[in-house]
N, CA and C atoms as a LAMMPS dump frame, in Angstrom:
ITEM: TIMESTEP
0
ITEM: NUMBER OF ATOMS
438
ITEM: BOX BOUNDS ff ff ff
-5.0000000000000000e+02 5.0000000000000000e+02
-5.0000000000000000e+02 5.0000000000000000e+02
-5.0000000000000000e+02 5.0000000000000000e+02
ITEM: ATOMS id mol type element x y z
1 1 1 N 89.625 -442.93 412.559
2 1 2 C 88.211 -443.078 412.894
3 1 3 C 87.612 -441.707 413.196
4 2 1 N 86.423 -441.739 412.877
5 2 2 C 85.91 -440.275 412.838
6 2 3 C 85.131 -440.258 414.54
7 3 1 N 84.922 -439.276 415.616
8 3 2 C 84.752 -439.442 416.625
9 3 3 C 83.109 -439.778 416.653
10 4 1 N 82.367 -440.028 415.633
11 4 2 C 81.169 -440.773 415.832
12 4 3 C 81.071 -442.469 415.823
13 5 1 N 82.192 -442.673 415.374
14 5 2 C 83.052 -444.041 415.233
15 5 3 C 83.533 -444.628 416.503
16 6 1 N 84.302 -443.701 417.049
17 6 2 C 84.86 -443.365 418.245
18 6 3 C 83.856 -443.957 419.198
19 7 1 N 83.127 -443.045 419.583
20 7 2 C 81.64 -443.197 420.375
21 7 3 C 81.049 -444.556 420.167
22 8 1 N 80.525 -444.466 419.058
23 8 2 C 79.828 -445.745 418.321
24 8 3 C 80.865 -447.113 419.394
25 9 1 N 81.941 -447.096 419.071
26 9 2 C 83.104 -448.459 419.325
27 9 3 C 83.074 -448.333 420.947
28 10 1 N 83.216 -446.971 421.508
29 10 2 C 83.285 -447.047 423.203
30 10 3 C 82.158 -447.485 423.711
31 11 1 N 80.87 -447.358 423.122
32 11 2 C 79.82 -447.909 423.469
33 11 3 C 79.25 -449.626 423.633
34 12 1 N 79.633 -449.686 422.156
35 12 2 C 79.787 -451.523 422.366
36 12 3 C 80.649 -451.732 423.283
37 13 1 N 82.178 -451.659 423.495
38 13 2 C 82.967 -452.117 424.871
39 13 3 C 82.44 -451.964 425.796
40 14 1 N 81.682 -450.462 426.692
41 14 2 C 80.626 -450.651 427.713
42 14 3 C 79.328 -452.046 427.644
43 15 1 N 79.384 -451.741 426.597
44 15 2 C 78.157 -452.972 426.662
45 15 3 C 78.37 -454.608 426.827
46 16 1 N 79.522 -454.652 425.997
47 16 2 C 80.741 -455.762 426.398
48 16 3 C 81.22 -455.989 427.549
49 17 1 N 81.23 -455.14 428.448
50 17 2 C 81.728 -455.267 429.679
51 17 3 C 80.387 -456.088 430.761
52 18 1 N 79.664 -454.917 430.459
53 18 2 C 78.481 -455.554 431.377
54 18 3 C 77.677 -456.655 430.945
55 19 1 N 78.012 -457.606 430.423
56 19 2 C 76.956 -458.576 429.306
57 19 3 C 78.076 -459.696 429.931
58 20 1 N 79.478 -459.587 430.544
59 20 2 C 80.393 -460.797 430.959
60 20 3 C 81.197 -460.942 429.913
61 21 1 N 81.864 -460.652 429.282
62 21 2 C 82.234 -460.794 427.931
63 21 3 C 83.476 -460.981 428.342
64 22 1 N 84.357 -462.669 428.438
65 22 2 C 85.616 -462.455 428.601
66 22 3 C 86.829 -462.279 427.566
67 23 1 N 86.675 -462.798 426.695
68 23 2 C 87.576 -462.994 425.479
69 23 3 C 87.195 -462.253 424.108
70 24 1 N 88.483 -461.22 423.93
71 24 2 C 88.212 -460.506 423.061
72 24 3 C 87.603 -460.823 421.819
73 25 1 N 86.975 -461.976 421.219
74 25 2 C 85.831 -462.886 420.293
75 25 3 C 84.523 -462.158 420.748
76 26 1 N 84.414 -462.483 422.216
77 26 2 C 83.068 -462.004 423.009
78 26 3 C 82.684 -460.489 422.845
79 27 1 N 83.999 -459.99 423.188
80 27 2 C 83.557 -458.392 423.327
81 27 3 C 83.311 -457.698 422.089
82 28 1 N 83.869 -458.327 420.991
83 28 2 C 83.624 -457.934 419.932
84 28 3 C 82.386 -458.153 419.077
85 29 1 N 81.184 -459.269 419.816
86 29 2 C 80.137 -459.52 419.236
87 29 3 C 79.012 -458.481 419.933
88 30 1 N 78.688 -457.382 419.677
89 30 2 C 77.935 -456.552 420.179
90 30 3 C 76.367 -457.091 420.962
91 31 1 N 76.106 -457.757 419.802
92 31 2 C 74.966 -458.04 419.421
93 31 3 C 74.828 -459.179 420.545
94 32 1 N 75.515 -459.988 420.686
95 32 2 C 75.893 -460.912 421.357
96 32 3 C 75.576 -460.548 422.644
97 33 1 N 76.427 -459.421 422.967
98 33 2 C 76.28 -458.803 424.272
99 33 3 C 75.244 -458.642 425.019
100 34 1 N 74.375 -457.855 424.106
101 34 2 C 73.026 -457.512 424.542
102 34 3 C 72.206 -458.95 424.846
103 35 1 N 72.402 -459.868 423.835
104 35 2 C 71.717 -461.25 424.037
105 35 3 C 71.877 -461.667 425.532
106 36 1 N 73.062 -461.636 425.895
107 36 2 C 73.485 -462.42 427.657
108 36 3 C 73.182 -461.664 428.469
109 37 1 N 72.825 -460.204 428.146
110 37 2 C 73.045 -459.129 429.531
111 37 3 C 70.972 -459.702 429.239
112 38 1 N 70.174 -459.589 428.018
113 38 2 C 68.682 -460.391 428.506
114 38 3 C 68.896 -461.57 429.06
115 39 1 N 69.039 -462.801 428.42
116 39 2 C 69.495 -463.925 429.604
117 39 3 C 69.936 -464.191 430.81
118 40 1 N 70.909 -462.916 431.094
119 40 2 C 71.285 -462.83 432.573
120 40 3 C 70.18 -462.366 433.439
121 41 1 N 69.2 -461.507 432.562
122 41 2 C 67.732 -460.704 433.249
123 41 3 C 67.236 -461.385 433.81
124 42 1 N 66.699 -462.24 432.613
125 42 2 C 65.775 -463.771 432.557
126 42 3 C 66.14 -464.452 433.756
127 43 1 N 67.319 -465.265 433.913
128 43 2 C 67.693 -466.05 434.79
129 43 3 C 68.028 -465.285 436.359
130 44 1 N 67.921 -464.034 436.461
131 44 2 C 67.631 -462.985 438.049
132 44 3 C 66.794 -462.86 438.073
133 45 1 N 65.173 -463.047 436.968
134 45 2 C 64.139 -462.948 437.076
135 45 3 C 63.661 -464.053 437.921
136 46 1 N 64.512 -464.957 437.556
137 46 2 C 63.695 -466.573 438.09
138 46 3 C 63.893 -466.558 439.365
139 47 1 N 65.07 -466.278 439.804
140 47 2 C 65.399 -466.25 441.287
141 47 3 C 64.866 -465.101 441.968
142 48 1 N 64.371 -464.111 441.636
143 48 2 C 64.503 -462.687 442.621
144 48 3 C 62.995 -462.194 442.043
145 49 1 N 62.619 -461.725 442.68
146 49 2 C 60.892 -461.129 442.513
147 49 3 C 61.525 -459.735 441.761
148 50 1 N 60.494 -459.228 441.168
149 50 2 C 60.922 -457.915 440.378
150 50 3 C 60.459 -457.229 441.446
151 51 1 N 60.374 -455.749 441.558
152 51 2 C 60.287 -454.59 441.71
153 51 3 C 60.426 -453.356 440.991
154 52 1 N 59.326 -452.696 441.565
155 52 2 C 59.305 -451.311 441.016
156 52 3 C 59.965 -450.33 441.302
157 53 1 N 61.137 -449.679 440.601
158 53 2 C 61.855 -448.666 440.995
159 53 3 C 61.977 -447.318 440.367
160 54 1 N 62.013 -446.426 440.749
161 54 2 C 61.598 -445.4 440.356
162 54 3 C 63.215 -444.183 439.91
163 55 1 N 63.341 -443.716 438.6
164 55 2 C 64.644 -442.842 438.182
165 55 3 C 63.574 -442.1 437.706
166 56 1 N 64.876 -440.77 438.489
167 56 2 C 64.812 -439.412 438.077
168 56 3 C 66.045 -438.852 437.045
169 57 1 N 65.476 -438.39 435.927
170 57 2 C 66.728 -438.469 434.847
171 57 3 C 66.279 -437.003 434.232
172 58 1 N 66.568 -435.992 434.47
173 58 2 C 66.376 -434.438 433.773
174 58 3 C 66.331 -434.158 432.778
175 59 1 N 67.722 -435.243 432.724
176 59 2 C 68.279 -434.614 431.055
177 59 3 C 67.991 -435.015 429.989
178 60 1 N 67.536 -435.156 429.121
179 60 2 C 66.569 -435.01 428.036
180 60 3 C 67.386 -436.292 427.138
181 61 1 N 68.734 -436.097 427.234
182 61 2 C 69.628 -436.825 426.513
183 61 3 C 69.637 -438.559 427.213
184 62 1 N 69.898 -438.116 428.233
185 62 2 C 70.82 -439.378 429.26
186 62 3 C 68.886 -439.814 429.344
187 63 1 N 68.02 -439.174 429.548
188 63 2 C 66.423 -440.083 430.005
189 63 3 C 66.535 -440.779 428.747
190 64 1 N 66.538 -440.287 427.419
191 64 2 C 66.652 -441.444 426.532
192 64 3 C 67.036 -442.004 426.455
193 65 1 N 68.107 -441.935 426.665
194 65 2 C 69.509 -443.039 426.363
195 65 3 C 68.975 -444.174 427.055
196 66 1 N 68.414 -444.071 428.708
197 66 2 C 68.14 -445.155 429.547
198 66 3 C 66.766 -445.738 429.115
199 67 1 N 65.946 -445.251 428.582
200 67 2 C 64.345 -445.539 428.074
201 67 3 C 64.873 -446.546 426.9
202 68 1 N 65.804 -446.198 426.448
203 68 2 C 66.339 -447.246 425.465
204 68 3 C 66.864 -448.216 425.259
205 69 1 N 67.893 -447.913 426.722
206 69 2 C 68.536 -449.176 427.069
207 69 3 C 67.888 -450.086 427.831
208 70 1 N 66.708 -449.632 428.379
209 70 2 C 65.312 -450.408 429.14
210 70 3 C 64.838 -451.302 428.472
211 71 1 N 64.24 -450.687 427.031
212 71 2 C 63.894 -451.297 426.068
213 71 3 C 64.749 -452.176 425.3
214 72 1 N 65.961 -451.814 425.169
215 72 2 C 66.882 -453.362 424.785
216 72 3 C 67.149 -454.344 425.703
217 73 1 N 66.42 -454.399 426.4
218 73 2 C 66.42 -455.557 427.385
219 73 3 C 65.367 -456.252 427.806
220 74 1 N 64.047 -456.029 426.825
221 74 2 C 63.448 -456.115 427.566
222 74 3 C 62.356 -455.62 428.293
223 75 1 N 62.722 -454.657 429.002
224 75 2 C 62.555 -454.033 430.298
225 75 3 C 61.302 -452.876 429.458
226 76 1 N 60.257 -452.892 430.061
227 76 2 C 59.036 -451.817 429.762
228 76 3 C 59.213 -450.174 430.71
229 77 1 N 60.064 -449.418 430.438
230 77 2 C 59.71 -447.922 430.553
231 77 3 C 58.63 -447.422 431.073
232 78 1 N 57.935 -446.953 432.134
233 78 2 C 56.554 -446.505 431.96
234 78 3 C 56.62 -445.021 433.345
235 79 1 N 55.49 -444.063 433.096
236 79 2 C 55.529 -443.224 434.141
237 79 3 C 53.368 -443.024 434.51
238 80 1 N 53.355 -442.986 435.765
239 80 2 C 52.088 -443.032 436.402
240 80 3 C 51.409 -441.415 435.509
241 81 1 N 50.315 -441.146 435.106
242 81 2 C 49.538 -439.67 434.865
243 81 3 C 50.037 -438.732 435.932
244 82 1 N 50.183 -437.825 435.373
245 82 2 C 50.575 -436.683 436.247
246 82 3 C 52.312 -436.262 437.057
247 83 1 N 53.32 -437.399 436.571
248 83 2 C 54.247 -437.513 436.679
249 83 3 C 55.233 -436.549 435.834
250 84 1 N 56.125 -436.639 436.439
251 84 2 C 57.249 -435.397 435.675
252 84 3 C 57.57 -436.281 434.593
253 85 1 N 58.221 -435.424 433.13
254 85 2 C 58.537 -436.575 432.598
255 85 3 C 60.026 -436.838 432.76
256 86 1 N 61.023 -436.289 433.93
257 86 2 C 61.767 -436.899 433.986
258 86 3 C 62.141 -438.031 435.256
259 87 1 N 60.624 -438.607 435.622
260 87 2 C 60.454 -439.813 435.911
261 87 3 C 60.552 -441.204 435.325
262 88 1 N 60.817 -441.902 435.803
263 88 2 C 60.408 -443.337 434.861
264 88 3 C 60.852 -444.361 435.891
265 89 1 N 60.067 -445.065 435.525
266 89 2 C 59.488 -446.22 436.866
267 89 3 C 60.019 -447.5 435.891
268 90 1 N 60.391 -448.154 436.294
269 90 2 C 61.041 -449.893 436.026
270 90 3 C 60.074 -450.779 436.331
271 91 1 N 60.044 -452.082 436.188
272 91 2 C 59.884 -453.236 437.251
273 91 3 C 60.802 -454.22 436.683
274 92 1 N 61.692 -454.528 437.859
275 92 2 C 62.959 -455.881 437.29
276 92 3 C 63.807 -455.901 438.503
277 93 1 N 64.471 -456.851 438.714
278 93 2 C 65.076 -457.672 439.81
279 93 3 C 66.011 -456.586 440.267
280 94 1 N 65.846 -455.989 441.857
281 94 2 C 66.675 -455.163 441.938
282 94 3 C 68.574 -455.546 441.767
283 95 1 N 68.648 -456.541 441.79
284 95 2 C 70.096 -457.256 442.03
285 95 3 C 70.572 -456.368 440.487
286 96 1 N 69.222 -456.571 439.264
287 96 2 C 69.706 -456.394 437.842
288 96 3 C 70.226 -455.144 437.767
289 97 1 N 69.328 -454.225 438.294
290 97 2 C 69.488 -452.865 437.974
291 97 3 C 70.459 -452.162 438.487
292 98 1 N 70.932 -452.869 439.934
293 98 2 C 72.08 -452.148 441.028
294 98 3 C 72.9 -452.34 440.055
295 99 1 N 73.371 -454.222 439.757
296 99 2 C 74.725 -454.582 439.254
297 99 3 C 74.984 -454.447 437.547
298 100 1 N 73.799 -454.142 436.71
299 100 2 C 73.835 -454.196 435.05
300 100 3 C 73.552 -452.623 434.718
301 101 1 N 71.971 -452.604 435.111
302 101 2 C 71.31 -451.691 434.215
303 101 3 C 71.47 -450.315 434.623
304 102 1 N 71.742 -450.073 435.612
305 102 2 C 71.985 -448.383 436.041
306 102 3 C 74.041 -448.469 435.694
307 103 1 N 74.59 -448.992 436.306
308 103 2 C 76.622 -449.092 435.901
309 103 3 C 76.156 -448.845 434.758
310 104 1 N 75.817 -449.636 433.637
311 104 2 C 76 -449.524 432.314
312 104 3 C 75.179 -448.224 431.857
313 105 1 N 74.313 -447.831 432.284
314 105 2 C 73.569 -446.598 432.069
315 105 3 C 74.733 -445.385 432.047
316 106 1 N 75.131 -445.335 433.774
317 106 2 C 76.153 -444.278 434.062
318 106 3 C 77.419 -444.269 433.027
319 107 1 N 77.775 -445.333 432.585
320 107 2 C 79.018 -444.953 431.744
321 107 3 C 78.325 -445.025 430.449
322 108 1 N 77.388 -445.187 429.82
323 108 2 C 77.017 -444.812 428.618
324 108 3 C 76.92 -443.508 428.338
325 109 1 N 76.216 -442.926 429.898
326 109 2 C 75.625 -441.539 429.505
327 109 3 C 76.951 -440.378 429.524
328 110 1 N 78.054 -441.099 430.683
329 110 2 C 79.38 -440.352 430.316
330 110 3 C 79.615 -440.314 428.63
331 111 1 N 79.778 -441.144 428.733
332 111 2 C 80.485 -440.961 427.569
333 111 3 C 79.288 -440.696 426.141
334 112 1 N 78.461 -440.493 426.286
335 112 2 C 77.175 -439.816 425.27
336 112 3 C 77.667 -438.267 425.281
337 113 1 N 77.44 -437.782 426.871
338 113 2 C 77.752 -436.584 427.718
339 113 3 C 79.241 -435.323 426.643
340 114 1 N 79.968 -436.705 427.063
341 114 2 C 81.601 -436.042 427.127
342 114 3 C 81.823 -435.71 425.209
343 115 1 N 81.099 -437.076 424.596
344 115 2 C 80.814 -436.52 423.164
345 115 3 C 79.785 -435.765 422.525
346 116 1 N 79.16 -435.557 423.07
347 116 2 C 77.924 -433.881 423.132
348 116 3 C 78.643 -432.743 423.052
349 117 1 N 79.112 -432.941 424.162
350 117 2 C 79.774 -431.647 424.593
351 117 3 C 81.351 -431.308 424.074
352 118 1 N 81.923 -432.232 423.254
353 118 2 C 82.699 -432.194 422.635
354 118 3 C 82.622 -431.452 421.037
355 119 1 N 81.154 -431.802 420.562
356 119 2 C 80.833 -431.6 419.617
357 119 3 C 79.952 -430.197 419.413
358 120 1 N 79.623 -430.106 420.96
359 120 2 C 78.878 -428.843 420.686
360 120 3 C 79.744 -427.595 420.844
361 121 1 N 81.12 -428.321 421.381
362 121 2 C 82.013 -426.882 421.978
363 121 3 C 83.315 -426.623 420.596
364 122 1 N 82.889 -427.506 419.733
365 122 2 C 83.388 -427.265 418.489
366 122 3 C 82.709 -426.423 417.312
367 123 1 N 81.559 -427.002 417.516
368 123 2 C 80.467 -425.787 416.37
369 123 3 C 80.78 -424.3 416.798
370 124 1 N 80.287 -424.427 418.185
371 124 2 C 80.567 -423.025 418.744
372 124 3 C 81.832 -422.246 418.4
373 125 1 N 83.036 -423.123 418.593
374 125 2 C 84.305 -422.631 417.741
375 125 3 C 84.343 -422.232 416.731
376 126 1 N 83.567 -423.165 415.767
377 126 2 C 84.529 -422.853 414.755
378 126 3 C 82.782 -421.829 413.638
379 127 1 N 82.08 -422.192 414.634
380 127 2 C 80.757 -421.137 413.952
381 127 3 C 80.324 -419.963 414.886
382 128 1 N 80.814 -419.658 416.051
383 128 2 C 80.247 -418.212 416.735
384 128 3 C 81.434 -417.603 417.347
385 129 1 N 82.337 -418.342 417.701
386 129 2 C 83.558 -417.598 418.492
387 129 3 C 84.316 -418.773 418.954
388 130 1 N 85.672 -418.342 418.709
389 130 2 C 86.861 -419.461 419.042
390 130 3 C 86.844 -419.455 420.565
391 131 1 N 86.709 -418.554 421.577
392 131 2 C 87.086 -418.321 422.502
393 131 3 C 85.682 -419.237 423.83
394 132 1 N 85.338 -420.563 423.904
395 132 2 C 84.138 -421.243 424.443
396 132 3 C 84.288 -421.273 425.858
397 133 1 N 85.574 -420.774 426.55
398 133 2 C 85.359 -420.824 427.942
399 133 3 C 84.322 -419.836 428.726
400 134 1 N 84.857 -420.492 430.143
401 134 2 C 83.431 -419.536 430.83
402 134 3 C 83.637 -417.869 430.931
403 135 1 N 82.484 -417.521 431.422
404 135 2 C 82.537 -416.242 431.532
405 135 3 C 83.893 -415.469 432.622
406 136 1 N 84.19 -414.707 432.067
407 136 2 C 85.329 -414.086 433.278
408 136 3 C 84.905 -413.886 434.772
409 137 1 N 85.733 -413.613 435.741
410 137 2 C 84.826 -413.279 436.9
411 137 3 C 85.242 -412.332 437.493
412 138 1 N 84.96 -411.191 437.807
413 138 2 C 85.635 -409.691 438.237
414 138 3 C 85.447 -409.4 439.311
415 139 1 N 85.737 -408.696 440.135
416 139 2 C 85.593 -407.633 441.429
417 139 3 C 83.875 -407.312 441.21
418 140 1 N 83.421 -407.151 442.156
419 140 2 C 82.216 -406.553 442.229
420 140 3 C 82.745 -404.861 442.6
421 141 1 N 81.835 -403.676 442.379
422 141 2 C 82.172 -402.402 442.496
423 141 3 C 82.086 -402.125 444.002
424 142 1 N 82.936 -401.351 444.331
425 142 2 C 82.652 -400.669 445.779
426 142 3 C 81.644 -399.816 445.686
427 143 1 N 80.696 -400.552 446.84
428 143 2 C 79.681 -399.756 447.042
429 143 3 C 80.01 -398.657 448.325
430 144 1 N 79.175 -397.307 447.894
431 144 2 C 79.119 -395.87 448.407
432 144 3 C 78.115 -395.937 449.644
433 145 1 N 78.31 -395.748 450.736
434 145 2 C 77.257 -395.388 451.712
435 145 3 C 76.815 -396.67 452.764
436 146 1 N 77.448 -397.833 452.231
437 146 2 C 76.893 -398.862 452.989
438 146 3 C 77.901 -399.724 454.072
C-alpha cells in the first residue's frame, strides 16, 4: 500500500471507531460510519439543547480538517466579523463534541500531522539535503569585559 493508502485506511478506522462500529462488517463500511456518528447527533440533539462553542485551531491544516469534519455531520462551521480566522464557533450538544467530534478530530489531525510531516521530511531528503534534522546547538562565545 502506498502511504496515501495508508492514511486514507487509518482514517476510516478512526472514523469507525467513533461512529460505534463493533464488528469488523461495521468498521469496514466507512460510509456507514459517518451515517451513525449523524444519527447519534440527531438523537443527542433531541435530548440535550445545543450550544455554542467556540475552537481555536492555527493550523491551517488541522482548521480544515475540522471545518470538514463539521460539515460531514451536519454541523454548520461559522465565525462572528472581525474574528481570527483561526476561530470557529459550533452549535451542537456539548455531550457530542466532548465525546465524538473533538476525540475524533484529535486523532484525525494526528495522524493528517504525522503524514505531512512524513512527506514533507522526505522531499526535503531526497530534493534539498539528506541531512533534515535540527539545527546543531553550540557553546555560545566567551564574552570579553563582562
Amino acid at each position: 500500500m502506498t502511504p496515501d493508502e495508508i492514511l486514507r485506511d487509518k482514517l476510516r478506522k478512526i472514523e469507525a471507531l467513533f461512529a460505534g462500529a463493533t464488528t469488523p462488517g461495521e468498521k469496514a463500511a466507512a460510509g456507514a460510519a459517518a451515517e451513525r456518528i449523524r444519527q447519534r447527533l440527531g438523537q443527542t440533539a433531541g435530548k440535550e439543547k445545543s450550544i455554542e462553542l467556540k475552537f481555536s485551531i492555527p493550523d491551517v491544516w488541522s482548521r480544515q480538517l475540522f471545518i470538514a469534519l463539521c460539515r460531514r455531520y451536519g454541523l454548520r462551521p461559522y465565525r462572528h466579523p472581525r474574528m481570527h480566522r483561526q476561530s470557529i464557533l459550533i452549535k451542537a450538544p456539548r455531550s457530542f463534541m466532548e465525546q465524538v467530534l473533538w476525540p475524533e478530530f484529535q486523532e484525525l489531525s494526528a495522524a493528517l500531522v504525522a503524514y505531512l510531516s512524513e512527506i514533507t521530511e522526505k522531499v526535503i531528503r531526497e530534493e534539498v539535503h539528506r541531512e533534515t534534522g535540527d539545527a546543531e546547538e553550540v557553546e555560545e562565545p566567551t564574552r570579553i569585559g563582562r
